[in-house]
PyMOL commands that place a pseudoatom at each C-alpha (Angstrom):
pseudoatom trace, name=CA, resn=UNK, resi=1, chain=A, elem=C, hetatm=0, pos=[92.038, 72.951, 52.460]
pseudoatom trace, name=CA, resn=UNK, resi=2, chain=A, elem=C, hetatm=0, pos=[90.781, 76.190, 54.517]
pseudoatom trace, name=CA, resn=UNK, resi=3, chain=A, elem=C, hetatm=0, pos=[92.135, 79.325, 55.363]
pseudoatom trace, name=CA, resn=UNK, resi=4, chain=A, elem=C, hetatm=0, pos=[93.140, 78.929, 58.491]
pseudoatom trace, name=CA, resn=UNK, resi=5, chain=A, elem=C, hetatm=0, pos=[92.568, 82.627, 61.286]
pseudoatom trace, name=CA, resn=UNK, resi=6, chain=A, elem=C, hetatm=0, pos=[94.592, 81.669, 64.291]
pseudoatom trace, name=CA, resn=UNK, resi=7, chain=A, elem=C, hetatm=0, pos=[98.259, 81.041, 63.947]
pseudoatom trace, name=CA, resn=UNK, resi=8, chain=A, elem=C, hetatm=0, pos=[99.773, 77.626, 64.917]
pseudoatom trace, name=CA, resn=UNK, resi=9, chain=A, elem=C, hetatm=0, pos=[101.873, 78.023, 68.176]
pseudoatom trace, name=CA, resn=UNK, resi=10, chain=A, elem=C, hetatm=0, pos=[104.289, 75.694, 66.332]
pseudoatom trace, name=CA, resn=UNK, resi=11, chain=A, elem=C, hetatm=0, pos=[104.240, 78.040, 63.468]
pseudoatom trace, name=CA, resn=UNK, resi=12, chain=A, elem=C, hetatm=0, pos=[105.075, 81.393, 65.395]
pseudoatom trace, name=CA, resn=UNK, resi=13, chain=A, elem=C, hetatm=0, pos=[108.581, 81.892, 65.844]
pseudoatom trace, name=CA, resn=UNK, resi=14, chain=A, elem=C, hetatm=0, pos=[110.585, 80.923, 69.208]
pseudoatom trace, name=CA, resn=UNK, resi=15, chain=A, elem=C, hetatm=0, pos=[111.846, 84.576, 69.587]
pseudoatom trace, name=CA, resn=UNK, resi=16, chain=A, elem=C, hetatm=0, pos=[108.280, 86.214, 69.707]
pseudoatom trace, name=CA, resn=UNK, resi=17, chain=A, elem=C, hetatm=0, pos=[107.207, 83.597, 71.853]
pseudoatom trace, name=CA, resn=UNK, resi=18, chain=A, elem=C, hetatm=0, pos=[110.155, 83.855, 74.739]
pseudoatom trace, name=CA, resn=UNK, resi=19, chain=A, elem=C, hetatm=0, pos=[109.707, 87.718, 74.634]
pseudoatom trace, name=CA, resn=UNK, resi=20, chain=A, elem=C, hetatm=0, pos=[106.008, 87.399, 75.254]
pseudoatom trace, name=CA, resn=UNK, resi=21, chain=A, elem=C, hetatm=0, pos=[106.690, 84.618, 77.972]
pseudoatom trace, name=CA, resn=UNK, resi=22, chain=A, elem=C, hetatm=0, pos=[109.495, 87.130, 79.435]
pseudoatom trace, name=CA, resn=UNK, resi=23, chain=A, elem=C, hetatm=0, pos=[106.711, 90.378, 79.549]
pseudoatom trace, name=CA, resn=UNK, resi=24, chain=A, elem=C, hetatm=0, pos=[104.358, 88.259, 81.138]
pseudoatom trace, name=CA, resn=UNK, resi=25, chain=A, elem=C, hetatm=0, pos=[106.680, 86.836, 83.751]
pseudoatom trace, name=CA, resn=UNK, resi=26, chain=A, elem=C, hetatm=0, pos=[107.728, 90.289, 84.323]
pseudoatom trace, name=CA, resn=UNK, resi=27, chain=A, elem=C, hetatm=0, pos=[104.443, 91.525, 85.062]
pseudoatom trace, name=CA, resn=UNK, resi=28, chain=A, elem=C, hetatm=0, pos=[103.396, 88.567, 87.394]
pseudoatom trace, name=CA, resn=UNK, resi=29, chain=A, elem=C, hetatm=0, pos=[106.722, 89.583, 89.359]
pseudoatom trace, name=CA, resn=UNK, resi=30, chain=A, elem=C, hetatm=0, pos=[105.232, 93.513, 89.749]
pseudoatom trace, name=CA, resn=UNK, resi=31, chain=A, elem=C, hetatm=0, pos=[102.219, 92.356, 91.125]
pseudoatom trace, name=CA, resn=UNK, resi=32, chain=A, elem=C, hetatm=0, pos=[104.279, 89.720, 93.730]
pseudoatom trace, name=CA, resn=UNK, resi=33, chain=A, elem=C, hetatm=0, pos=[106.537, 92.496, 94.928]
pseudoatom trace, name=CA, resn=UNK, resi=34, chain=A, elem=C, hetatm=0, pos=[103.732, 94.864, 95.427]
pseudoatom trace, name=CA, resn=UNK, resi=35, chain=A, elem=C, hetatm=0, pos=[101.497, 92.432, 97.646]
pseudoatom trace, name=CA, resn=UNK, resi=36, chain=A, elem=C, hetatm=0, pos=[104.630, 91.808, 99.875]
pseudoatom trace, name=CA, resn=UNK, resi=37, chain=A, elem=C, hetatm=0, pos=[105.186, 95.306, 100.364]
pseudoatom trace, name=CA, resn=UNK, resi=38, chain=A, elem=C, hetatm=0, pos=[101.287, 95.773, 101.544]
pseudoatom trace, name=CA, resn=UNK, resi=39, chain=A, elem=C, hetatm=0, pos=[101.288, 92.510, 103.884]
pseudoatom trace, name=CA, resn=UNK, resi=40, chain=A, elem=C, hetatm=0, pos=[104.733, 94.057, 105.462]
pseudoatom trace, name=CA, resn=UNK, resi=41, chain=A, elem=C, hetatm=0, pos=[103.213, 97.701, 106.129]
pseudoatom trace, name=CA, resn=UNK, resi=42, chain=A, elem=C, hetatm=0, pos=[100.391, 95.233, 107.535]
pseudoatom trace, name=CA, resn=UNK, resi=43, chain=A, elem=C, hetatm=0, pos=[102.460, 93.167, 109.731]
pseudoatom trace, name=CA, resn=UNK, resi=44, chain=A, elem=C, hetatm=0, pos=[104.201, 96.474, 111.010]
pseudoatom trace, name=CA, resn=UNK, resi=45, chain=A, elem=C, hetatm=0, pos=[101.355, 98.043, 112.005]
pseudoatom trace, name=CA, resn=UNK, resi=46, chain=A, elem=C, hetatm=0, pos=[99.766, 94.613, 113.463]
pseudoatom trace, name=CA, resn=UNK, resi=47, chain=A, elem=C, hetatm=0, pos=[102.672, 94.657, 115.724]
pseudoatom trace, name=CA, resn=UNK, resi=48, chain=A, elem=C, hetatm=0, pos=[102.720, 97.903, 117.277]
pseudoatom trace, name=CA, resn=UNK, resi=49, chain=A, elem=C, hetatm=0, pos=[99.332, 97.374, 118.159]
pseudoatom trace, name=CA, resn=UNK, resi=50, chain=A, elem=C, hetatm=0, pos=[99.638, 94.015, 120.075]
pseudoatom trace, name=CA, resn=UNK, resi=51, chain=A, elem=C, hetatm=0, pos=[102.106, 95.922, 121.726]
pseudoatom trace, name=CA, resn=UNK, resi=52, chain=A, elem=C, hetatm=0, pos=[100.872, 98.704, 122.900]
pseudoatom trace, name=CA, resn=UNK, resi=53, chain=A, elem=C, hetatm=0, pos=[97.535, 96.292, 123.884]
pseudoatom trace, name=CA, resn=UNK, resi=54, chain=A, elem=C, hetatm=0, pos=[100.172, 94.529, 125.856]
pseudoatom trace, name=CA, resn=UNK, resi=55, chain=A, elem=C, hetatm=0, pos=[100.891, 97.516, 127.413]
pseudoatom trace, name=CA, resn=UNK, resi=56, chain=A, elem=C, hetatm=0, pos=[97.245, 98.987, 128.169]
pseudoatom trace, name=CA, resn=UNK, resi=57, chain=A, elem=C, hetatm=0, pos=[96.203, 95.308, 129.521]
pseudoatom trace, name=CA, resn=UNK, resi=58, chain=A, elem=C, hetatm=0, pos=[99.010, 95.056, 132.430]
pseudoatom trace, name=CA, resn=UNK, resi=59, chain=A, elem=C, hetatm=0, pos=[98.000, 98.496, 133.564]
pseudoatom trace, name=CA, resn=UNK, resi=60, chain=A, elem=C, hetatm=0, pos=[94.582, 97.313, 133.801]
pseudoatom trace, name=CA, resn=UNK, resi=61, chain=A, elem=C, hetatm=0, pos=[94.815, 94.346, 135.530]
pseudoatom trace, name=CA, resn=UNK, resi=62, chain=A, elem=C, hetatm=0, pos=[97.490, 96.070, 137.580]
pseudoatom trace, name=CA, resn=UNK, resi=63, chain=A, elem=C, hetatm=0, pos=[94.716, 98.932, 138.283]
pseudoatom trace, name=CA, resn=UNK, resi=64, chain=A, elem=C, hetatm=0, pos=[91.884, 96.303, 138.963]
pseudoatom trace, name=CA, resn=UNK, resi=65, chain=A, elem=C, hetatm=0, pos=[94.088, 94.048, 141.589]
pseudoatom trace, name=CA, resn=UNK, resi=66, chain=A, elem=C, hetatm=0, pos=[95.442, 97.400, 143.142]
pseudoatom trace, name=CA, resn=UNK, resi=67, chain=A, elem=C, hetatm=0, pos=[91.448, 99.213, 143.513]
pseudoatom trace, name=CA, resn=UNK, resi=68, chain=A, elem=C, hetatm=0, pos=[90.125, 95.347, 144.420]
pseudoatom trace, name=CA, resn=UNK, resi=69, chain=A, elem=C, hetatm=0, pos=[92.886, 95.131, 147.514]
pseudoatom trace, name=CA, resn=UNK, resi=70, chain=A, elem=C, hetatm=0, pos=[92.126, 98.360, 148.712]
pseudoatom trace, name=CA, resn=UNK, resi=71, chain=A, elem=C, hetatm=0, pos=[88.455, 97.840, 148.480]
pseudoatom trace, name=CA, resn=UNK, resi=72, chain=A, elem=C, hetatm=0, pos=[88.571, 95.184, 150.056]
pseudoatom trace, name=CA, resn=UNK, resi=73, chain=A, elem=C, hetatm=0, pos=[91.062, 96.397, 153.000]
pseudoatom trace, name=CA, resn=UNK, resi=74, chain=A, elem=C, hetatm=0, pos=[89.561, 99.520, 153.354]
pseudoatom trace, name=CA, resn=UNK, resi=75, chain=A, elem=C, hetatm=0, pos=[93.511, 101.126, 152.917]
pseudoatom trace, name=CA, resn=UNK, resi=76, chain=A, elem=C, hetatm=0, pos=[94.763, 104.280, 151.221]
pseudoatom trace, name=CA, resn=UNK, resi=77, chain=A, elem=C, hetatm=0, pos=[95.355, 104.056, 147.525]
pseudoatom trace, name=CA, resn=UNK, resi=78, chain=A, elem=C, hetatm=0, pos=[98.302, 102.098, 148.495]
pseudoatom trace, name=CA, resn=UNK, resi=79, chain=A, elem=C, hetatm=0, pos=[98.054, 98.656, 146.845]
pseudoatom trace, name=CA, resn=UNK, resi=80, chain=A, elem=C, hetatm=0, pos=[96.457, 100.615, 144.050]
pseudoatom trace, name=CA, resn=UNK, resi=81, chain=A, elem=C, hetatm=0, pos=[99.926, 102.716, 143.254]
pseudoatom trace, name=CA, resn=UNK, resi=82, chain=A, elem=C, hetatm=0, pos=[101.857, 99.379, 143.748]
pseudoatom trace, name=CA, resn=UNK, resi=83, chain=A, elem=C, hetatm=0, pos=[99.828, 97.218, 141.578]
pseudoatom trace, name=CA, resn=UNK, resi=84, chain=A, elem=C, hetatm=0, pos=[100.106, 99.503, 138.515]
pseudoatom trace, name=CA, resn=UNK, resi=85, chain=A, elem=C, hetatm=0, pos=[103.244, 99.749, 138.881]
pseudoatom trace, name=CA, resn=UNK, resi=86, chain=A, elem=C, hetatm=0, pos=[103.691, 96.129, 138.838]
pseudoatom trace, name=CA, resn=UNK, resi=87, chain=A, elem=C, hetatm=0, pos=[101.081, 95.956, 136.063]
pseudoatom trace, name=CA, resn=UNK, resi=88, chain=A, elem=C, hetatm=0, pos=[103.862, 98.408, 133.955]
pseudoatom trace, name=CA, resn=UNK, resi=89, chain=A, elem=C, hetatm=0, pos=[106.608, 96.548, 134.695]
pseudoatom trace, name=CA, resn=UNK, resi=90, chain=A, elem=C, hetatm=0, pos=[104.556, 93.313, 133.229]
pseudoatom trace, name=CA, resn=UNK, resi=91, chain=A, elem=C, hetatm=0, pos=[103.345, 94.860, 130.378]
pseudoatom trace, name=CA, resn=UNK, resi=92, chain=A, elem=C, hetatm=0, pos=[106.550, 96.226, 129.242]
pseudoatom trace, name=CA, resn=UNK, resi=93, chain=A, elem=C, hetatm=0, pos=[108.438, 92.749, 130.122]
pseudoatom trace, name=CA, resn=UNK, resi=94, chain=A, elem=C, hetatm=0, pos=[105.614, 91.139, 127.367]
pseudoatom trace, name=CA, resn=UNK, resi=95, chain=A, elem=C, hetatm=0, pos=[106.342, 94.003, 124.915]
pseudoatom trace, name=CA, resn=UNK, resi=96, chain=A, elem=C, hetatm=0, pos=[110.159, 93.405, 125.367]
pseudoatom trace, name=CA, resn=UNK, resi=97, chain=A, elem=C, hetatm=0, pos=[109.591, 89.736, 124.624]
pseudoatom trace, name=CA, resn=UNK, resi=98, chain=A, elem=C, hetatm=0, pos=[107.180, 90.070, 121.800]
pseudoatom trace, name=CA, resn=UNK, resi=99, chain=A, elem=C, hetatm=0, pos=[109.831, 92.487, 120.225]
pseudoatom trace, name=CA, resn=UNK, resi=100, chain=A, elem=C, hetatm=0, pos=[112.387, 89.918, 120.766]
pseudoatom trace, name=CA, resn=UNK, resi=101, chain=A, elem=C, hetatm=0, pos=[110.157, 87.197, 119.149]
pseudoatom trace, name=CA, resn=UNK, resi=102, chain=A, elem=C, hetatm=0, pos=[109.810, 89.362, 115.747]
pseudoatom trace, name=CA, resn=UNK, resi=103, chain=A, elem=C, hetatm=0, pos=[113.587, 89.859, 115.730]
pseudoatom trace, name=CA, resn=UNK, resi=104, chain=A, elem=C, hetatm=0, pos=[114.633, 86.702, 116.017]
pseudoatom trace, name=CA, resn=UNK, resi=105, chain=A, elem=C, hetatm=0, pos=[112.114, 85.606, 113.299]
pseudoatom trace, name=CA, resn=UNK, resi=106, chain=A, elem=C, hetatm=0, pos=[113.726, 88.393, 111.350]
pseudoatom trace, name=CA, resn=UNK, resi=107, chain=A, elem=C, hetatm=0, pos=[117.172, 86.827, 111.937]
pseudoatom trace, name=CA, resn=UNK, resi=108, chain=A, elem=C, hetatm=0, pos=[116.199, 83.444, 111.133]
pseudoatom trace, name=CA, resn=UNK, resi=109, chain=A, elem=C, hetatm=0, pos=[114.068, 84.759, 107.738]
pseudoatom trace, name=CA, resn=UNK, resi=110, chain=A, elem=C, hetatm=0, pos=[117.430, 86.925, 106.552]
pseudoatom trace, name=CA, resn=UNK, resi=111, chain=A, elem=C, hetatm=0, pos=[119.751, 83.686, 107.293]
pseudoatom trace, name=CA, resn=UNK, resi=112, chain=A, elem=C, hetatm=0, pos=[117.424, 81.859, 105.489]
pseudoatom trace, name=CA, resn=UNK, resi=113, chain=A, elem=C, hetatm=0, pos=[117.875, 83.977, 102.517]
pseudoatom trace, name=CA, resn=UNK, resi=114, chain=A, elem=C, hetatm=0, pos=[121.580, 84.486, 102.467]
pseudoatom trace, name=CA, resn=UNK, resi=115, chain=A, elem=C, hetatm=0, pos=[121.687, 80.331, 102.634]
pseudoatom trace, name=CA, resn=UNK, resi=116, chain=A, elem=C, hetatm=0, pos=[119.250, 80.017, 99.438]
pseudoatom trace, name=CA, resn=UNK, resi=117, chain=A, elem=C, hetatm=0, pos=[122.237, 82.802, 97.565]
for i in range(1, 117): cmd.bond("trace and resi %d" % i, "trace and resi %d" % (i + 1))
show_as sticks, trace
zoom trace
């Protein structure tokens, strides 16, 4: 009847159609991998600065108790030195535990994988 312009997909052969199926599976892989590898660098850098707020945060509260107490007591910089120093050791116990937390996600994610192989 008429000349027909566009090819019947039952027409074209099964070859040219798996190798076109193939390059476009390929190329929806590329673009996966390279969005992981972003969202990691991400995550990375996410973490090192939650903890190094953790960090800053228990000096500063350790610093405001510590200045309040002497304020209020009228002492030397006593409670001052003692409550940043307490204020370190809390922050650092949170950064230890939040470093913790990520490994053992880490752990869990990489068993996770060698299960699925």
């Amino acid at each position: 009847m008429g000349d027909r312009s566009l090819p019947d997909p039952h027409q074209v052969p099964d070859d040219a159609r798996l190798k076109e199926l193939e390059a476009r599976i390929a190329k929806l892989k590329v673009a996966k991998d390279e969005s992981a590898h972003m969202k990691k660098d991400y995550s990375q850098a996410q973490l090192a600065w939650r903890m190094v707020i953790e960090l800053v945060a228990g000096l500063g509260i350790g610093f405001g108790i510590g200045y309040g107490l002497d304020t209020l007591l009228g002492t030397i910089p006593l409670f001052l030195v003692l409550f940043i120093g307490f204020g370190f050791a809390a922050g650092v116990k949170t950064m230890m535990r939040s470093a913790n937390e990520v490994q053992e996600r880490r752990m869990a994610q990489e068993a996770a994988e060698k299960g699925e192989d």
